[in-house]
VOGU-3710 file (C-alpha; in Angstrom, 3 decimals, decimal comma):
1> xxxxxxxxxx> 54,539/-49,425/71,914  51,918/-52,114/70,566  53,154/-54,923/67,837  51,060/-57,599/67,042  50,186/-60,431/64,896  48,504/-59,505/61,861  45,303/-59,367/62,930  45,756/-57,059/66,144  46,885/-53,699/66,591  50,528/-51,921/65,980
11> xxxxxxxxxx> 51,665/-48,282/66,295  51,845/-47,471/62,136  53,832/-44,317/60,522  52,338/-41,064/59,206  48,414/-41,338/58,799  47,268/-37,730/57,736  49,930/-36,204/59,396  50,175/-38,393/62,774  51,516/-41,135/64,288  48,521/-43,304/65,946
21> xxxxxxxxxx> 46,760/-46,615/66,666  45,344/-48,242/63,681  44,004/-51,728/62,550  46,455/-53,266/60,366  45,070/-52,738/56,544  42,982/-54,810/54,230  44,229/-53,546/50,550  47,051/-50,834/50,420  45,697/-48,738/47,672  48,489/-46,808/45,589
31> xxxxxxxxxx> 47,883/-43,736/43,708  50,740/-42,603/41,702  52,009/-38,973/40,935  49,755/-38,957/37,017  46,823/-40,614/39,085  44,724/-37,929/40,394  41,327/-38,028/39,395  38,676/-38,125/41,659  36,361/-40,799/39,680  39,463/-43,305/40,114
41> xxxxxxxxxx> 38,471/-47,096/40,003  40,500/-47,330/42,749  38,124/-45,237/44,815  35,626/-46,977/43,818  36,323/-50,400/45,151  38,555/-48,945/48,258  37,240/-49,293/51,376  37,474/-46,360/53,878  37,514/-48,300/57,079  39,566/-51,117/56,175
51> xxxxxxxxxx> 42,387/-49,675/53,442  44,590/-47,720/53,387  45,135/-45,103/50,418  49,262/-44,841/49,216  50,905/-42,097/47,751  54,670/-41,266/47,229  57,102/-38,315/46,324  60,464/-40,055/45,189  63,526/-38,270/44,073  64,600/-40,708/41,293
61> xxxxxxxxxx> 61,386/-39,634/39,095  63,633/-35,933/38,688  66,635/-37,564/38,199  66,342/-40,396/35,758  66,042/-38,056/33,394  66,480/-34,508/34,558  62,740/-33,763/35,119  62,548/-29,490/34,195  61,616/-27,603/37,518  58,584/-26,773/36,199
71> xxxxxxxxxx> 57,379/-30,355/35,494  58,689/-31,817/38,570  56,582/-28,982/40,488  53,315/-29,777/38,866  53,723/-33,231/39,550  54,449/-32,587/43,002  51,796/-29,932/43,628  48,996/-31,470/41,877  49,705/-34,744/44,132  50,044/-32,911/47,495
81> xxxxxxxxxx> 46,897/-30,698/46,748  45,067/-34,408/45,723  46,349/-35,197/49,084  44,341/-32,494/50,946  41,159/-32,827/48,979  41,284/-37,417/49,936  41,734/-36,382/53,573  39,073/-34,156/53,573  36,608/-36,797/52,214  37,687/-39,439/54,605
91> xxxxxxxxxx> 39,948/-41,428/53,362  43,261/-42,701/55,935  46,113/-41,855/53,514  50,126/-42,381/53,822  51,283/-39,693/52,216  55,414/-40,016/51,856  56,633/-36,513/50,916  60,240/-36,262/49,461  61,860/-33,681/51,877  61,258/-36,990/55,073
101> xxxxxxxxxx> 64,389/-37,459/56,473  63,883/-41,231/55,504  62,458/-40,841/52,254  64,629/-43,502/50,368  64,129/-41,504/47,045  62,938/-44,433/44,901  58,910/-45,083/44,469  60,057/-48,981/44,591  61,536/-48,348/47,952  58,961/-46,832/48,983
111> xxxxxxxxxx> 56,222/-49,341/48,471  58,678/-51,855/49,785  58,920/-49,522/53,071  54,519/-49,375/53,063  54,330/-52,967/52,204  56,206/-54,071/55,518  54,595/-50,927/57,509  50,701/-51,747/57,112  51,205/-55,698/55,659  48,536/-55,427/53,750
121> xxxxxxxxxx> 46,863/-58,635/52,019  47,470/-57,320/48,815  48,374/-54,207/47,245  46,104/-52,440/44,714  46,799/-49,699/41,555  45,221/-48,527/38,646  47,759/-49,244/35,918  50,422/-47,546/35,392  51,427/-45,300/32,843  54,815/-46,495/32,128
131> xxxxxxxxxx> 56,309/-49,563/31,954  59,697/-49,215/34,360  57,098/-48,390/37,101  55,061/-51,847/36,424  57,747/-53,599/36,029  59,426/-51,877/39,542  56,242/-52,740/41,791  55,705/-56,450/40,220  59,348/-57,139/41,173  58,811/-55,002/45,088
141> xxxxxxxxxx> 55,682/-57,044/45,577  56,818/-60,526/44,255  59,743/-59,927/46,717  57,832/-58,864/49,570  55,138/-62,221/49,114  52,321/-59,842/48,506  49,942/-60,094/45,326  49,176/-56,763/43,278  46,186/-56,194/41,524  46,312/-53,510/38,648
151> xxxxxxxxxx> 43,035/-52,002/37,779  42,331/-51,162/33,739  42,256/-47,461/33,929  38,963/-45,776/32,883  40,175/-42,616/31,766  40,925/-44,078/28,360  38,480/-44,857/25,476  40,180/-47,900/24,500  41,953/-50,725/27,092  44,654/-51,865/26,565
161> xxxxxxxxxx> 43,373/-55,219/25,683  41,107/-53,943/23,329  44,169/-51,878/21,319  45,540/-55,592/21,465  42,665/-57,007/19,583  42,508/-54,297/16,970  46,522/-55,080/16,416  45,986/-58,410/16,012  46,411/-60,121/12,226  46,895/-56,558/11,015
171> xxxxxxxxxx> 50,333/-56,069/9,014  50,541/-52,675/9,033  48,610/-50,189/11,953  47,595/-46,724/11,191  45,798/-44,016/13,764  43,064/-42,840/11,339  41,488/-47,038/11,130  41,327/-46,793/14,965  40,086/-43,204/15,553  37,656/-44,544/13,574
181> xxxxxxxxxx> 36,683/-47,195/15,373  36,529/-45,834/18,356  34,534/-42,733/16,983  31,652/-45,480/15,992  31,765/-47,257/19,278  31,313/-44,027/21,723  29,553/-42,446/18,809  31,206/-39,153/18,994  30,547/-36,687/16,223  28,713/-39,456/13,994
191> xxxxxxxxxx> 25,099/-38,832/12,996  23,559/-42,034/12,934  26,262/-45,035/11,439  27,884/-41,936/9,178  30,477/-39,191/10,414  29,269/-35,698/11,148  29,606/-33,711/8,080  30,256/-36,894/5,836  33,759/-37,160/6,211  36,242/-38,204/8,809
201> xxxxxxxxxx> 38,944/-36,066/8,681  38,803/-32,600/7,853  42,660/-31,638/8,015  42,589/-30,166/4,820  40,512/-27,277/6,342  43,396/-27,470/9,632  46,519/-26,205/7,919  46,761/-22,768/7,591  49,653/-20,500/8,529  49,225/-16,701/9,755
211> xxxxxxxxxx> 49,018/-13,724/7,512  52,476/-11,349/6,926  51,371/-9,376/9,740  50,862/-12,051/12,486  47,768/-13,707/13,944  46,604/-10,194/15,752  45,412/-10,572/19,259  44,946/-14,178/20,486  43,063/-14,916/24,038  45,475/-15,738/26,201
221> xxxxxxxxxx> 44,832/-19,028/28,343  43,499/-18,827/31,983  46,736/-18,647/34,115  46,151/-19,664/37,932  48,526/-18,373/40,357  50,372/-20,435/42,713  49,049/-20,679/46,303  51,057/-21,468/49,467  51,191/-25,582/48,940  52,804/-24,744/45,588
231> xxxxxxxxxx> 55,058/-22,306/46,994  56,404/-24,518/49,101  56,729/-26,958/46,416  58,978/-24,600/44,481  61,254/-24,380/47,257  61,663/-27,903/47,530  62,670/-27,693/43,817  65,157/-24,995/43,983  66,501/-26,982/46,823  66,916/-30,797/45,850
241> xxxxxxxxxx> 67,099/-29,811/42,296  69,027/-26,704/41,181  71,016/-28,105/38,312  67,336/-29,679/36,650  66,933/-27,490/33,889  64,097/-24,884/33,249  62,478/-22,306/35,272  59,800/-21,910/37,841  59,376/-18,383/36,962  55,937/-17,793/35,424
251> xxxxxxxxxx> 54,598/-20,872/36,629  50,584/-21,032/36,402  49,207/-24,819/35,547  46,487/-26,048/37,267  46,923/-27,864/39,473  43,737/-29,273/40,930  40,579/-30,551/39,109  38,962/-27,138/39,750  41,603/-25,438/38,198  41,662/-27,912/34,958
261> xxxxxxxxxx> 37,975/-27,931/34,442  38,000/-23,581/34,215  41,071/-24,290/31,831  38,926/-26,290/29,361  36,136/-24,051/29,995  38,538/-20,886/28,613  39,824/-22,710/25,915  36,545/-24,140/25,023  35,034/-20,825/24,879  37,649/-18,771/24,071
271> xxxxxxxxxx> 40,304/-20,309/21,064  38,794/-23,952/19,831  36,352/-22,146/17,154  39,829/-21,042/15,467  42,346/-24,324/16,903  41,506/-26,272/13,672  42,355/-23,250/11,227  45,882/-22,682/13,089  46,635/-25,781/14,486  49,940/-26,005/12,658
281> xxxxxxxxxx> 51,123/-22,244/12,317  54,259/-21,071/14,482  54,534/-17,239/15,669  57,724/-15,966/17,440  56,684/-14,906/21,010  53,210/-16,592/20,940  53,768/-20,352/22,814  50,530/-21,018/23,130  48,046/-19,401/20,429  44,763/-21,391/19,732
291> xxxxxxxxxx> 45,726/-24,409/21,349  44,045/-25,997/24,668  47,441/-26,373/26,736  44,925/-28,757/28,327  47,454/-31,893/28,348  49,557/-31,541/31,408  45,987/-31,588/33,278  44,886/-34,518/31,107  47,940/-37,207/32,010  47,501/-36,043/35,300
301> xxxxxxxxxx> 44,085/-36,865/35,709  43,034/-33,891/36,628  40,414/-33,927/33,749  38,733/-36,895/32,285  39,676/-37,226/28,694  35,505/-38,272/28,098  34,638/-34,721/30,071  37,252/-32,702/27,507  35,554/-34,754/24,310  32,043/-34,167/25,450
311> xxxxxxxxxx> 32,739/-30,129/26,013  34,232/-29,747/22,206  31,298/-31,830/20,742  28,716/-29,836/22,484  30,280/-26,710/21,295  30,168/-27,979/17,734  26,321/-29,080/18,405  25,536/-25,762/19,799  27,209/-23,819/17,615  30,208/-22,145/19,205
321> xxxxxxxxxx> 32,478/-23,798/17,041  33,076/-25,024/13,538  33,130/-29,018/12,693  36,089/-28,798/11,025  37,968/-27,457/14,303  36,367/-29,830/16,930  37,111/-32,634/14,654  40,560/-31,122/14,269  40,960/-31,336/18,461  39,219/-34,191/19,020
331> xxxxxxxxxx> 41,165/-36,237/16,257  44,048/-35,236/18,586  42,463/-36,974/21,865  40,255/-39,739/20,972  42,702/-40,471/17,704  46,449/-40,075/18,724  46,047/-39,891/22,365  44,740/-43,079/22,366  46,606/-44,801/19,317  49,797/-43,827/20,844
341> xxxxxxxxxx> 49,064/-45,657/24,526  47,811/-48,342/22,729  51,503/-48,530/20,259  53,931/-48,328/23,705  51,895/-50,771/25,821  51,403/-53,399/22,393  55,699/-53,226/21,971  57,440/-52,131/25,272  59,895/-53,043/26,482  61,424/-53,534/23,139
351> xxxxxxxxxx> 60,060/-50,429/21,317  62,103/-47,989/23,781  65,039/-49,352/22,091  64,625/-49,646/18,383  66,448/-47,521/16,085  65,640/-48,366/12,566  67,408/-45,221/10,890  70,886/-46,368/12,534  71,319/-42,543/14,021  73,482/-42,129/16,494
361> xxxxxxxxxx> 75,024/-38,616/16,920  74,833/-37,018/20,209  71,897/-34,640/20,968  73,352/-31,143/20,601  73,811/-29,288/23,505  72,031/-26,170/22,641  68,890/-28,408/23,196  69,598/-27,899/26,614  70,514/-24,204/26,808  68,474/-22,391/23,501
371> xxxxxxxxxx> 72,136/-20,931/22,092  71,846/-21,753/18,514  71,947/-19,460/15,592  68,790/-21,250/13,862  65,701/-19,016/15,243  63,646/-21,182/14,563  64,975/-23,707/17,527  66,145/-20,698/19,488  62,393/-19,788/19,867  60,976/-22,873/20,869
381> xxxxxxxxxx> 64,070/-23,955/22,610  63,984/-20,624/24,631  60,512/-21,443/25,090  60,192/-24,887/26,489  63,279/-23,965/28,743  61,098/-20,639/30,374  57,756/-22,616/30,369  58,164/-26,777/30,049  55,840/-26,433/27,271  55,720/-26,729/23,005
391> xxxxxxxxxx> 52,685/-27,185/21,171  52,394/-30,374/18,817  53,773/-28,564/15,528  56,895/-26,968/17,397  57,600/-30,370/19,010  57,657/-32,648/16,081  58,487/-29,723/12,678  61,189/-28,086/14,860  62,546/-29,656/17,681  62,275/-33,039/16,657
401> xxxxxxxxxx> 62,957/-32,531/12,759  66,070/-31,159/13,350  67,087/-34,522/15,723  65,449/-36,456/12,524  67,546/-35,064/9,863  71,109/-34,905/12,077  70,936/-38,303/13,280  70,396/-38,012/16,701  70,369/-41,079/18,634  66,468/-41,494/19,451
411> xxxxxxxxxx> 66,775/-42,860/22,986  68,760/-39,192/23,678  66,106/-37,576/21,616  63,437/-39,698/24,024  64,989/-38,560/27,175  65,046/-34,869/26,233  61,081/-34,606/25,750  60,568/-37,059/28,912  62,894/-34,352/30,750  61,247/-31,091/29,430
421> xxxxxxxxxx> 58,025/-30,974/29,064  55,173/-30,890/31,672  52,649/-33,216/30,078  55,399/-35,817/29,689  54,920/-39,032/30,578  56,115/-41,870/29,087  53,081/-43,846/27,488  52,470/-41,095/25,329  55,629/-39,602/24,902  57,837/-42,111/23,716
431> xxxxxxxxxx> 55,534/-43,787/20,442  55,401/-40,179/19,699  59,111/-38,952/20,028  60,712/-43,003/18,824  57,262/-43,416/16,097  55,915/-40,244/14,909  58,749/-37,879/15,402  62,783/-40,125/14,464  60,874/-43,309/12,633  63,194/-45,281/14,647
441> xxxxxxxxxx> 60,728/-48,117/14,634  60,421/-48,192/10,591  57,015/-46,932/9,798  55,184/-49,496/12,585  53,718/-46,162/13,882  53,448/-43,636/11,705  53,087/-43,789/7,679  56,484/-41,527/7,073  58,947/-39,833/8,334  58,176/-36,196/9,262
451> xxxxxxxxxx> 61,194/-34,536/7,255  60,862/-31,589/5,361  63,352/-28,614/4,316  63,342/-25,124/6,295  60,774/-24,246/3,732  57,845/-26,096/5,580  59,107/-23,508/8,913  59,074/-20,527/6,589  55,802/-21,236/5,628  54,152/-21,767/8,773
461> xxxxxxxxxx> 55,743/-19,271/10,913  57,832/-15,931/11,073  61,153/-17,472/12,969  63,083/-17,293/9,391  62,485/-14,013/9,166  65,992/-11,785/10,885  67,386/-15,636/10,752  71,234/-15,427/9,253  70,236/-18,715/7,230  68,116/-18,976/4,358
471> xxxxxxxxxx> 65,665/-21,992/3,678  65,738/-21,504/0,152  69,352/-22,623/0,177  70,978/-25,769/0,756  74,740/-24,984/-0,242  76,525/-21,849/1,044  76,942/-19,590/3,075  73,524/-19,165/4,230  72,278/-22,379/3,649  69,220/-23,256/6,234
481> xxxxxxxxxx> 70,678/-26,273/8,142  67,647/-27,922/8,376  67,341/-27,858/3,828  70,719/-28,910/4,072  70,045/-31,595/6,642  66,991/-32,677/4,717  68,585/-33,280/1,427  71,385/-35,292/3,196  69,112/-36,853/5,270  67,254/-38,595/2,427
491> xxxxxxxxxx> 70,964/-39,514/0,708  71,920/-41,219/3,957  68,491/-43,448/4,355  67,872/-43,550/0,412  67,955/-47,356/0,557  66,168/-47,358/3,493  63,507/-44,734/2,392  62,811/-47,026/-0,663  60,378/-48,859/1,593  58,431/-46,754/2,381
501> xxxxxxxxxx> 55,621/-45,846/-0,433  54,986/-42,330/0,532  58,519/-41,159/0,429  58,635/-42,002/-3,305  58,268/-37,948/-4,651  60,822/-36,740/-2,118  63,129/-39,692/-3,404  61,873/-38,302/-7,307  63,497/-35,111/-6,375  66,533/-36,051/-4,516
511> xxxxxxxxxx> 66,937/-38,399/-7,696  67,153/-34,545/-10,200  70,222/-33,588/-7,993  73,248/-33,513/-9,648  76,313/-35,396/-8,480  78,499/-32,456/-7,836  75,677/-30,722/-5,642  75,387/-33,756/-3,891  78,709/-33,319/-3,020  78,344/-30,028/-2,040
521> xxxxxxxxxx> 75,677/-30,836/0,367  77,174/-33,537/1,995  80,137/-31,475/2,890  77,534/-28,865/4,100  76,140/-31,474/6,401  79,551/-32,699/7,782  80,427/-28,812/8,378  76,813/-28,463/10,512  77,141/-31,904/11,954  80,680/-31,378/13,458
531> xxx> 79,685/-27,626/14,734  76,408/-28,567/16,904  76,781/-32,357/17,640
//
């Protein structure tokens, strides 16, 4: 057994799947679970002879919120199949998996445990993309005496820094003044100094809903089955984490860059000519119709946000899709993908905990089992639970309207979208769930809140139809709880909703309400509140 200074040689813990002789390490290089692209900076820079590459399965990221099977699987299979392919090309890797007897179950633990197993100089990561794990490592390293270098990450249009400097001296921010920005400095879809088309935004063209009789046959997306390395991985799941919720049934992400890049290929060739036209319409038994399901591969790395950009523009260019549709899709990656990173790394901590609507009911359980009454949240419910996965509409006009109008607490609303969905992670889920979806920071994010009666579901979908309630009504019997909601909604924040300039014709109408109705509908909303919160 060799131990030496520093500089000499020691016996070190698992390289590649051995225990062996190895000089002690320059820069330990950590690559975390939503890190796994293969153009990383931190490849770059890394040296193969002299650093050592970090990676780490931890318990604690399935259980601080209870990660669905299906997203902790992806995680873990994506990160052990990015394992295989850096091993291949060379690189000396410590690769902690979470079934290792001494696998401490925390990622801060874990470095801790690397930092004093190699003693590196200094440790080195691409930033991370939430703030408890930054704040986790600085605290691990500053306690161990070693200095940490975070790399800006590449995969984004915009740094961080430079979302800073577009903030700056402005009092109020909004996505559309930044997508434009951005648009003019990578010069996607502009045609000289002017947008493509002459016009910026061409949402008005993006919000249709289905005929009576359905959308007909849609492509389905690429599915890729699981191989033996996620196999195993859904064993692990079953075994450390049978109470998470969801299922593992159906499972078929990709799960490797080779995977992702035929995913964007299909979706590229098959649904984004009609993804504008439908982007907002809702069909019972259809999760995924014309959209990309492209984001899950996306967070993960596993496609390069610039590569996914590029493919819809040259479609557009080529003519294999409308304007009006690759605007629509790429409004939703170089606009709010971006605007949103740049709103929870600008306010964190602090913006995790705001909660400017005062709401503070108790998320109702049904969001965790799909038994509800309402068909509309049965169906998506029902959906995420079998599948981890919503598209944008269902997510913020269903799920998170109802949480809107019944008070919910956001942080519970937060930690139920962290929890269930596959593309979760936190940069980009929390401006959208605290911002865009409860306006529990006031309108710093988004314009207005997102509430609207069970009319706007009706409209864009077919779950009212067979549903016992009725959207037209917001006293009764049959009253739709989410019209009744709605109307109480704006009677509980009417002061509140004063300040905001774009609420001013819903506050018009809730001002032609009579006082006995408004009666009636507040008892209404006590009767709902009390049954599902």
């Amino acid at each position: 057994m060799v131990s030496k200074a520093r500089g000499g040689f020691r016996k070190a813990g698992r390289l590649a799947g051995a225990s062996i002789f190895v000089v002690p390490v320059r820069d330990l290089c950590v690559i975390l679970g939503d890190q796994l692209g293969r153009r990383s900076p931190l490849l770059e820079r890394a040296s193969r002879s002299e650093d050592m590459l970090w990676m780490a399965e931890a318990a604690e990221e399935s259980t601080h919120v209870p990660s669905h099977k299906a997203r902790t699987a992806l995680f873990l299979s994506a990160m052990r199949h990015h394992a295989g392919w850096l091993r291949k090309s060379g690189w000396k890797l410590d690769y902690r998996r979470l079934d290792e007897k001494d696998n401490c179950g925390s990622l801060g633990g874990e470095l801790r445990a690397a930092i004093r197993r190699w003693r590196p100089r200094r440790v080195v990561a691409v930033e991370a993309g939430e703030w408890r794990i930054e704040r986790m490592f600085n605290k691990v390293c500053r306690e161990e005496g070693v200095e940490i270098v975070w790399l800006s990450d590449p995969h984004f249009f915009a740094s961080r820094e430079e979302f800073r400097r577009h903030a700056g001296g402005r009092k109020q921010l909004r996505m559309e003044y930044f997508y434009r920005e951005l648009r003019r400095r990578h010069g996607i879809l502009m045609d000289g100094g002017e947008p493509c088309g002459g016009r910026w935004n061409f949402d008005a063209e993006n919000r249709e809903h289905f005929p009576p009789q359905g959308p007909g046959l849609v492509p389905p997306p690429v599915s890729f089955a699981p191989d033996a390395e996620t196999e195993e991985v859904f064993r692990l799941v079953e075994k450390r984490f049978p109470r998470n919720p969801g299922s593992l049934a159906g499972f078929d992400w990709p799960v490797t860059p080779e995977q992702a890049q035929a995913a964007l290929n299909d979706f590229i060739e098959r649904r984004l000519e009609r993804f504008g036209q439908y982007q907002d319409a809702m069909w019972a038994g259809e999760p995924v119709l014309y959209h990309s399901r492209l984001s899950a591969a996306m967070n993960l790395k596993l496609l390069e946000a610039r590569d996914v950009v590029a493919a819809a523009e040259a479609a557009w260019r080529e003519g294999r899709a409308p304007l009006a549709a690759v605007e629509g899709f790429i409004r939703q990656i170089l606009g709010w993908r971006e605007y949103v990173r740049g709103v929870y790394w600008l306010w964190m901590p602090e913006y995790g905990e705001w909660n400017e609507l005062n709401a503070h009911a108790p998320l109702p359980r049904f969001y965790w089992t799909g038994e509800t009454e309402m068909r509309c949240l049965r169906e998506v419910i029902g959906q995420t639970l079998r599948t981890g996965y919503a598209h944008h509409i269902q997510r913020l006009m269903v799920t998170g309207l109802f949480a809107l109008l019944a008070g919910v607490a956001p942080r519970q609303v937060h930690e139920w979208y962290l929890a269930i969905y596959v593309d979760a992670v936190e940069w980009v889920e929390l401006p959208n769930v605290l911002g865009m979806s409860q306006f529990a920071d006031g309108g710093r994010m988004a314009s207005k809140p997102y509430a609207a009666t069970g009319k706007y579901i009706a409209r864009m979908s077919n779950y009212c139809r067979g549903c016992r309630y009725d959207p037209a009504h917001r006293t009764g019997e049959r009253a739709c709880p989410f019209t009744v909601l709605y109307w109480d909604f704006l009677m509980r924040q009417e002061d509140r909703l004063r300040r905001v300039p774009r609420m001013e014709m819903q506050l018009r109408n809730l001002a032609r309400i009579e006082p006995a109705e408004r009666r009636s509908v507040r008892k209404k909303a006590q009767e709902i509140l009390r049954e599902v919160c």
